[in-house]
Structures are given as structure tokens and as C-alpha cells.
C-alpha positions in Angstrom: -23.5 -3.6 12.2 -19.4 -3.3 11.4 -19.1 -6.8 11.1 -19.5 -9.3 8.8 -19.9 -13.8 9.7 -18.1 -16.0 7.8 -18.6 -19.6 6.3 -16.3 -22.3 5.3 -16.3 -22.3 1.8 -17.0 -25.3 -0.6 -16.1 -23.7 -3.7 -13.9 -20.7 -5.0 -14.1 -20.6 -8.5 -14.6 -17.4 -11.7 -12.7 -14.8 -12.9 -12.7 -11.2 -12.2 -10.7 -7.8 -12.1 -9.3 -6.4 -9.0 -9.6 -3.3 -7.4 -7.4 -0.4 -9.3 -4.2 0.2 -7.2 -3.9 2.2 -4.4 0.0 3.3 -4.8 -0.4 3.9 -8.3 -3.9 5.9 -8.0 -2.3 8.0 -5.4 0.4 8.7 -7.3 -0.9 9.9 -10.3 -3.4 12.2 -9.0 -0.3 13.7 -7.2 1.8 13.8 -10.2 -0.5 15.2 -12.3 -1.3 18.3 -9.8 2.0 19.0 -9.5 2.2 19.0 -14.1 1.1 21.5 -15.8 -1.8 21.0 -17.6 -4.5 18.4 -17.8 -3.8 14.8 -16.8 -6.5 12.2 -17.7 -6.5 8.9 -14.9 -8.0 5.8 -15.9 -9.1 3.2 -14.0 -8.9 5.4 -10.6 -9.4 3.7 -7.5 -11.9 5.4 -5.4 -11.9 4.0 -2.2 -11.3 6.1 0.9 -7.4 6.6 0.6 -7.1 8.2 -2.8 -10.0 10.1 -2.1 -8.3 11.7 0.4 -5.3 12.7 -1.8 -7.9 14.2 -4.1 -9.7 16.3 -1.0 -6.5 17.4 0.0 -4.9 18.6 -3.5 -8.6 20.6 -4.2 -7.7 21.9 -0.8 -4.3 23.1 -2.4 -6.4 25.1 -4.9 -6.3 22.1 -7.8 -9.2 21.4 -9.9 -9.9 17.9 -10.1 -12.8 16.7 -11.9 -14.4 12.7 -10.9 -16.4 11.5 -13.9 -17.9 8.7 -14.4 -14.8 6.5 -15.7 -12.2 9.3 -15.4 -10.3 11.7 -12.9 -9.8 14.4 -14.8 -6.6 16.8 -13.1 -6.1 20.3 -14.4 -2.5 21.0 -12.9 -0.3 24.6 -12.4 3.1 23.0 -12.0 5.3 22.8 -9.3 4.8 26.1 -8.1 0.7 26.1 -8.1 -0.6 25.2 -5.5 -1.9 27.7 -3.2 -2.0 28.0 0.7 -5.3 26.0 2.4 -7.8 28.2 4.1 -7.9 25.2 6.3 -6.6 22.2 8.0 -5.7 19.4 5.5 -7.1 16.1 6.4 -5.8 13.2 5.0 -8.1 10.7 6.8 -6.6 7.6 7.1 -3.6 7.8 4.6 -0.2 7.8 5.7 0.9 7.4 1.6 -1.5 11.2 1.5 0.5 12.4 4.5 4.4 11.5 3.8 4.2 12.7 0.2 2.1 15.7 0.7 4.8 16.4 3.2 7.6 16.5 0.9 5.4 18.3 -1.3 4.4 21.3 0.9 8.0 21.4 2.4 9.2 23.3 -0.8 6.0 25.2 -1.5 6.0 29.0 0.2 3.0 29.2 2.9 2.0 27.2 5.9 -0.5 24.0 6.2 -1.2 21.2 8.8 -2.2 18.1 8.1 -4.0 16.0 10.3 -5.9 12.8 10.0 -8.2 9.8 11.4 -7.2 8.7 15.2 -5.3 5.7 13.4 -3.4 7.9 11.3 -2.3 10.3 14.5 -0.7 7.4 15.8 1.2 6.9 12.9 5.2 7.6 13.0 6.1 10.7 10.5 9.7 11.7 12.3 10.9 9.5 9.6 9.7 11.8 7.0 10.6 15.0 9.2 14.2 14.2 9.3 15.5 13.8 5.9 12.8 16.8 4.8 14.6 19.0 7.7 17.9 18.0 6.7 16.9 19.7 3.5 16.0 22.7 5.1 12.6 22.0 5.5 10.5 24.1 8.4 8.3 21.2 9.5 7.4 20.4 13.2 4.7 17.6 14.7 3.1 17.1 18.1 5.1 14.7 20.7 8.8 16.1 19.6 8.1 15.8 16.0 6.8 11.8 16.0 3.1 12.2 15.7 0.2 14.1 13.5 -0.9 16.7 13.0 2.0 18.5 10.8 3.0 21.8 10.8 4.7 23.0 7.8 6.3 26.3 6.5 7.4 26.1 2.8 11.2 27.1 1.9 13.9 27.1 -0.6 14.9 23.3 -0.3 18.5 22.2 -0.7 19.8 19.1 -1.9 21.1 16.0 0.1 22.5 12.5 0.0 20.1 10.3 2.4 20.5 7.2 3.5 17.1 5.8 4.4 17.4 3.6 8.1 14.5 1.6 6.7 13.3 0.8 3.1 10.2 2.5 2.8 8.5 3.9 -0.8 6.7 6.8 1.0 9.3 7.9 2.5 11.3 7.6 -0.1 8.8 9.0 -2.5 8.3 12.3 0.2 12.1 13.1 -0.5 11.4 12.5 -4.2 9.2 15.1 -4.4 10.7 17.9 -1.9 13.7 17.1 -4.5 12.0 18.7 -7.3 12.2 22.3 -4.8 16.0 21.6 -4.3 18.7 23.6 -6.3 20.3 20.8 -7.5 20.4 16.9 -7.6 19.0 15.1 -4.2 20.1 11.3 -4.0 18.2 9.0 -1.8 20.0 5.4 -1.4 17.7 2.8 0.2 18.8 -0.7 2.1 16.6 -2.6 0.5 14.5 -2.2 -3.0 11.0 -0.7 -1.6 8.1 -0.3 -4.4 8.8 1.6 -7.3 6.0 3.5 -8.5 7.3 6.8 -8.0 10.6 6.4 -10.0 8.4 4.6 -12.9 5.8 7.0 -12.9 7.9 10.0 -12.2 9.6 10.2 -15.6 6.8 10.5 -17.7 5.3 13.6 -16.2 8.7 14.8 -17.0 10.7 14.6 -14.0 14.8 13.4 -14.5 15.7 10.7 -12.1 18.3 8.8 -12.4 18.6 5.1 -10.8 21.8 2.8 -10.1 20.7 0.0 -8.0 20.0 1.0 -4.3 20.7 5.0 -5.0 17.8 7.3 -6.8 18.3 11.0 -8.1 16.2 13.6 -8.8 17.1 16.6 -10.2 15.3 19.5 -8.6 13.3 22.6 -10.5 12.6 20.8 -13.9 8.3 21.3 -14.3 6.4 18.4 -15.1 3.7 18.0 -17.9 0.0 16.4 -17.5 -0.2 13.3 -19.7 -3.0 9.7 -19.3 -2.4 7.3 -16.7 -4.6 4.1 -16.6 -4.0 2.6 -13.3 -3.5 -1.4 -13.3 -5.0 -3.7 -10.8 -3.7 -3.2 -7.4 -1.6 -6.8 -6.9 -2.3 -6.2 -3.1 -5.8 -6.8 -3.0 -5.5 -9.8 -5.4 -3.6 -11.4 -2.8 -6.3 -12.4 -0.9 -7.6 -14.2 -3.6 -4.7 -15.8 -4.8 -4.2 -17.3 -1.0 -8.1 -18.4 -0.5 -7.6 -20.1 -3.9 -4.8 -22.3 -2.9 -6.3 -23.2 0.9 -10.0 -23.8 -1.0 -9.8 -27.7 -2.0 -10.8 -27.9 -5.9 -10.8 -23.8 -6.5 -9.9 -22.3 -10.1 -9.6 -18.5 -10.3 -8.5 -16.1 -12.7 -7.6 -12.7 -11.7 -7.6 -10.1 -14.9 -5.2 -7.0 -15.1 -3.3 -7.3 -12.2 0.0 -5.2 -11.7 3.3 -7.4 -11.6 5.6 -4.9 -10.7 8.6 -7.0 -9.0 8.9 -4.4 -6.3 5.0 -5.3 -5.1 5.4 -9.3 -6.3 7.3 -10.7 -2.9 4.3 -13.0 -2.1 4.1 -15.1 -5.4 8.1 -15.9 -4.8 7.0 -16.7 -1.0 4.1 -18.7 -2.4 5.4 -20.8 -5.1 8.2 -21.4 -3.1 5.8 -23.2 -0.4 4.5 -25.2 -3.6 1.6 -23.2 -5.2 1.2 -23.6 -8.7 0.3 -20.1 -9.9 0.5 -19.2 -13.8 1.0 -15.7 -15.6 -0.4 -15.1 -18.6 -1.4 -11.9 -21.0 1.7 -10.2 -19.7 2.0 -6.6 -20.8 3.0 -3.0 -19.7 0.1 -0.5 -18.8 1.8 3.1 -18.3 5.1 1.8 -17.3 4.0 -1.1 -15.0 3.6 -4.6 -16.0 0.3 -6.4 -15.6 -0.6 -10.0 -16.0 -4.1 -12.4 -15.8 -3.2 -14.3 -12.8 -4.5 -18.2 -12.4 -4.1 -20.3 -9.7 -6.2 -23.3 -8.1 -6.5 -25.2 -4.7 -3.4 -27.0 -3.8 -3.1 -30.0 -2.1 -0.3 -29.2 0.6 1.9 -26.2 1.1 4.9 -26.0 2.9 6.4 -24.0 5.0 9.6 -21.6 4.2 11.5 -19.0 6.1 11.1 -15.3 5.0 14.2 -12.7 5.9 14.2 -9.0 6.1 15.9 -8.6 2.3 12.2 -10.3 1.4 10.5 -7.9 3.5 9.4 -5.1 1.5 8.4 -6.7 -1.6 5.5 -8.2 0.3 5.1 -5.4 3.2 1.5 -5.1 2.6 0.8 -8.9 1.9 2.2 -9.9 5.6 -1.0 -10.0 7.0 -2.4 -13.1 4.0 1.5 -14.8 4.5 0.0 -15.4 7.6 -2.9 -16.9 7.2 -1.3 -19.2 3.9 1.5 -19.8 6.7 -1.0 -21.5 9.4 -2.8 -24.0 6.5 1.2 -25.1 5.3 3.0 -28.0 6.5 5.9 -27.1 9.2 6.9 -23.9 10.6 7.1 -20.5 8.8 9.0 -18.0 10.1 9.1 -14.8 9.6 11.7 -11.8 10.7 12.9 -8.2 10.1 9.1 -7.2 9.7 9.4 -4.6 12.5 7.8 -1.8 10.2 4.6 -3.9 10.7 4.1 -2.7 13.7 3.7 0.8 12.8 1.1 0.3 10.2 -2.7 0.8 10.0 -2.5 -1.5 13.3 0.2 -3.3 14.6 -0.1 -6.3 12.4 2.7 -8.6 14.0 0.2 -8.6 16.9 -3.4 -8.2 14.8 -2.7 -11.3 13.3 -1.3 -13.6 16.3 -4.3 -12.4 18.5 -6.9 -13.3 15.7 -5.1 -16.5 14.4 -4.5 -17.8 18.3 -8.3 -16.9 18.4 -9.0 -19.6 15.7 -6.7 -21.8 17.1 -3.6 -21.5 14.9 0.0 -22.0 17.1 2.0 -19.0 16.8 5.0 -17.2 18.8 5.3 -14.1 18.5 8.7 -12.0 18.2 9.7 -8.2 17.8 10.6 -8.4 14.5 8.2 -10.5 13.3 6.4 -13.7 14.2 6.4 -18.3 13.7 3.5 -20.4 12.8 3.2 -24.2 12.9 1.0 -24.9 10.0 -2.0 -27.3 9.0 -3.6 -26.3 12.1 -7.3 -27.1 12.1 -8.6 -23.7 12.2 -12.3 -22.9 14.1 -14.6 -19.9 13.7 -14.1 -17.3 16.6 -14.7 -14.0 17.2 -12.2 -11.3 15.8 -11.4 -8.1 15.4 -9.5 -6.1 12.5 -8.7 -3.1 14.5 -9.3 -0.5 12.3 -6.8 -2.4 10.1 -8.3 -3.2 6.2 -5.6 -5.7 5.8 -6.8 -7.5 8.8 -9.8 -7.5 8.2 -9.7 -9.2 4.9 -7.1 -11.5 5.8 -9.3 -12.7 8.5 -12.1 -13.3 6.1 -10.1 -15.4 4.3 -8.9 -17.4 7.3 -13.1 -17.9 7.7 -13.0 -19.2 4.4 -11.1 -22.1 5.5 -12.2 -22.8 9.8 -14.7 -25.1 10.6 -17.8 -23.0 12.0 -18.4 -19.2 11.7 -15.9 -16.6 11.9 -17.2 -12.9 12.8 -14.5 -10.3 12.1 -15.5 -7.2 13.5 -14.3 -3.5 12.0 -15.2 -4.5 8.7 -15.8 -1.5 7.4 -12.2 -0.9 7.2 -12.1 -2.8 4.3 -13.6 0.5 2.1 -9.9 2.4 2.7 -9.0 0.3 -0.3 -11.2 -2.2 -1.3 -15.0 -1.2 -1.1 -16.1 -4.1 -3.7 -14.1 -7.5 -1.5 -17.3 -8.9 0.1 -18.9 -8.9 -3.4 -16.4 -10.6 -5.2 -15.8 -12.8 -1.9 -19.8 -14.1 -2.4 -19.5 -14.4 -6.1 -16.8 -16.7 -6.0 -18.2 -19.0 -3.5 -21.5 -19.1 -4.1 
């Protein structure tokens, strides 16, 4: 059965490592096939979404070997890949999708890529327009908003874009079609999305050049396979973190755990409703910074306002605000997060209909969403939607209700995080 019945926990206490991250593990598997050479990744996450990047770059005639403790990449440079024999499926990953997209935009034969039924729903017009704009032959079902994608290699050219929305797939799609452009393409953002790209980028050879808001790649210079060892993905720790501070006398200690300041938004949001969280063994791994995160149960947090600016350094941690937000004194409220909606799920709406469900007060908005907190959350019956960041924020919100909570969909949760109920029973048990 897809789901899973949870109990309010007693304890929460141990130490452990996270899951490797998901941005980063995508990343370098797509870095390295574009290099030339071999690329050794450490500390790969294989969960469902990176899989699919590998499927779909072995599809793109790449040889990519998964040993036991290693992803091995033998790349052919920029200009190596070779025209699939078949439809590209990228299952459920829209980070597989978007940059694979500015990948095959400069590369000279046709693919599709296609997905999961979530990922068909999933809006790609903002990936179609700035690729166009460069020249790009790329067309998708329902005027050019939906999966599958059609594309037809070209000679890129350069641009100037100004993204509508801060977004690090987007973003990191015109990246990439930038290395196929005669010339320098410049990207200038509204807001600071995650980094990883223009971190990780540089040290397969690629020049980019970054002044604040703008980013610039300069096009035709061919990368070189080098070691990448993956940190902890600070996304899944998240859950943790939160179920330590609503779990009355928990102590956890969360090893390895990436700190990039792009990805960090929810320890600002959290210590700022009072949560005493402490870094410790700070260091950089590849060009990210990683840290052994400890933090125990709280007495009382409070509640705090979150703008758009804080958005999208805590994008993917929305869905465990929200459950913090309904165990903190007063009213949290948070706006601009209309890029929610177009996620795995809609997760403005996910998580009012699940937390209503338990018995939290919430009004919901366009942009985003208000909770009255310290409400006395009860078991219930609730679903994820397909959405892995539901479903383990939900768990966590069992953790806490009086009763059983059943979230349905669970499986959902092996898209990024295929060891969570495991370390979920070994730290309350």
C-alpha cells in the first residue's frame, strides 16, 4: 500500500548524514558529459531524479558507469553527444527537462523529451522563450507551454535575458545553450536563485563571469572531466531540522550538509521565529560549503512574515515553513510564492488542504498563503499528490498531531529521498 500511518513522537534524538543533493548530483553528471574526459562523482544521489539525468545522457550516446560508491562519466565535450534513437524520458524531473533543453538546443539533430503525467503538466514556455530568442528550434504541445519537447539543434546566438521570475533551471538551461552561442550570453535575474551551476560551472572549465544579479558565459570554450563529491542535500535536512524544533526535548545532529546561502533561506526564517540552531565543522566540499547542523526542541516559536526577495532561497523548503508556521505563536504569512503552484503539485494548495485536514487555520492567497499557529494539530487522512515534498512535510506534521496521520502517495518520497522513513524511525524510536 502507497501509504504510510504516522505517530506522535516522544523522542527525536541521534545523528546522521542526509541524502546527497539533488541539484548538485544533477548537475555534475550533466557537466561532466558535456567535459571531455572522465569525471569521477562522489557521493551521487541515486534517487529517481538523477537517475533520470543519467538515462537520458546514456540516451545521448554517453557512457556512464554506477559503481558501488562512484558515477563514473566518460565525456566527448560539448559537441558529443549523438542524436537518441528514441524518445527521451526524463520521468519526473523538471531540473532533467529545462537543462537538457538548453543542452540539445545547440547540439545538431532532433530529440523529444517527454516525462511522468506530473511532469507534462509542468510549464516549460519559460525555458522555450529565452532558448528561442537565441535561435533555438524548439516547439511543445498546447502552444509551446507543456511536455513533450520537440527540439532541432542550431547555431545559437547570444543574448541579454532578463529572467520574469528567479529560477536556477531556467537560468541554468540558458547557461548551458550559452556554451553553443558565438559569443558571451548574459542572463540577469530579479532575485538571487540557487547557484550551483555558476559554482560548479567553472571548474569543468567553463568562463562565467558574475556581478550581482547578471551572469555571463562565454560560449564555445570545451570543458574538462575532473571529481565532484556531492554534499548533503540541505533540502532534505530540512525536515529534520523542523521535527526537531516542534519535538519537545529532541537533540539532532545532521553531518555534511550543504550551506550554500542560495539554498539556506529556511534557517534565516527559522532562527528568526526563535530556533536555536548551531553550525559547526564548516568547510568547502567542491566549491560548496557544508556544515554538521545541530538543533533541539524549542519551547515556542514565533511567527514572522516572509516576502518574495526571501522566496527563492527557501523555494523548495515552503512546504516544511508550513508546517513550523502552524506549531508558532501568531500569524505567519507568506507572499510572492506563486512559482509554488507550478511545482511537483501545487503546493500553496497541497499544503492548506492537508494542514486544514489536521486542523490547522489557514487562508489561502494567490501568491502564497497565512497560518495562525500553535494550533492543536489531529491525525487525518492526507494526501501528497504525487508531490515528495508533501509527502514528507506531512509526515512531519504526524510527528507532532495527537492520533494517527495517514499520508497517502508516499512513494513519492523515492524522487529524492528513498532512505526518509528509515531515518524518520531511527530517530524516534
Amino acid at each position: 500500500m502507497d501509504r504510510v500511518d504516522i505517530k506522535k513522537a516522544k523522542r527525536f534524538n541521534g545523528e546522521f548524514s542526509p541524502t546527497p543533493d539533488k541539484s548538485i548530483s544533477h548537475r555534475a553528471v550533466i557537466f561532466a558529459s558535456l567535459s571531455k574526459g572522465k569525471s569521477v562523482i562522489k557521493n551521487f544521489l541515486r534517487a529517481e531524479d538523477p537517475v533520470s539525468t543519467i538515462s537520458s545522457f546514456r540516451a545521448l550516446g554517453i557512457e556512464i558507469d554506477d559503481k558501488e560508491d562512484d558515477v563514473v562519466v566518460h565525456g566527448k565535450g560539448i559537441y558529443g553527444l549523438t542524436e537518441p534513437d528514441n524518445v527521451i524520458d526524463c520521468g519526473n524531473s523538471g531540473t532533467t527537462m529545462r537543462m537538457l533543453s538548453g543542452v540539445l538546443a545547440g547540439n545538431p539533430f532532433f530529440s523529444v523529451l517527454t516525462g511522468d503525467e506530473s511532469l507534462r503538466r509542468r510549464p516549460m514556455a519559460r525555458v522555450i522563450t529565452p532558448l528561442s530568442g537565441m535561435g533555438a528550434d524548439i516547439m511543445a504541445r498546447s502552444g509551446n507551454r507543456y511536455p513533450p519537447v520537440a527540439i532541432t539543434g542550431k547555431k545559437l546566438k547570444p543574448i541579454e535575458y532578463h529572467m520574469p521570475v528567479a529560477s536556477a533551471q531556467v537560468k541554468s538551461a540558458v547557461l548551458l545553450a550559452g556554451l553553443y552561442a558565438d559569443g558571451e550570453t548574459e542572463i540577469v535575474e530579479p532575485a538571487k536563485s540557487r547557484d550551483h551551476t555558476e559554482r560548479m560551472l567553472p571548474a569543468f572549465g567553463a568562463v562565467i563571469d558574475i556581478k550581482g544579479l547578471r551572469v555571463r558565459i562565454k560560449g564555445g570554450t570545451e570543458l574538462e572531466g575532473r571529481e565532484v563529491c556531492v554534499p548533503g542535500d540541505f533540502s532534505s535536512a530540512a525536515f529534520f531540522i523542523v521535527a526537531a524544533l516542534l519535538i519537545r526535548h529532541s537533540d539532532i545532529t545532521i553531518k555534511e550538509v550543504g550551506i550554500n546561502p542560495t539554498r539556506t533561506g529556511l534557517l534565516d526564517a527559522l532562527r528568526r521565529m526563535g530556533a536555536g540552531i548551531e553550525l559547526s565543522n564548516i568547510r568547502n566540499l567542491s566549491g560548496e560549503p557544508v556544515a554538521y547542523i545541530h538543533c533541539r526542541g524549542v519551547e515556542e516559536l514565533k511567527a514572522i512574515d516572509i516576502t518574495k526577495e526571501q522566496v527563492p532561497a527557501l523555494i523548495d523548503e515552503f512546504p516544511i515553513l508550513c508546517v513550523a508556521a502552524a506549531q508558532a505563536s501568531g500569524v505567519t504569512t507568506i507572499r510572492g510564492a506563486e512559482e509554488l503552484r507550478v511545482k511537483e503539485s501545487d503546493r500553496i494548495s497541497s499544503m492548506v488542504a492537508g494542514l486544514r485536514k489536521m486542523g490547522a487555520e489557514i487562508e489561502e492567497f494567490k501568491d502564497g498563503l497565512s497560518i495562525k499557529g500553535k494550533s492543536s494539530l489531529k491525525g487525518a487522512l492526507v494526501e501528497s499528490y504525487g508531490d515528495h515534498r508533501i509527502a514528507m512535510a506531512m509526515t512531519i506534521a504526524g510527528l507532532v498531531a495527537d492520533g494517527t496521520t495517514m499520508v497517502n502517495g508516499v512513494s513519492s518520497v523515492n524522487i529524492s529521498f528513498p532512505g526518509f522513513f528509515r531515518i524518520i524511525s531511527k530517530l524516534s524510536s
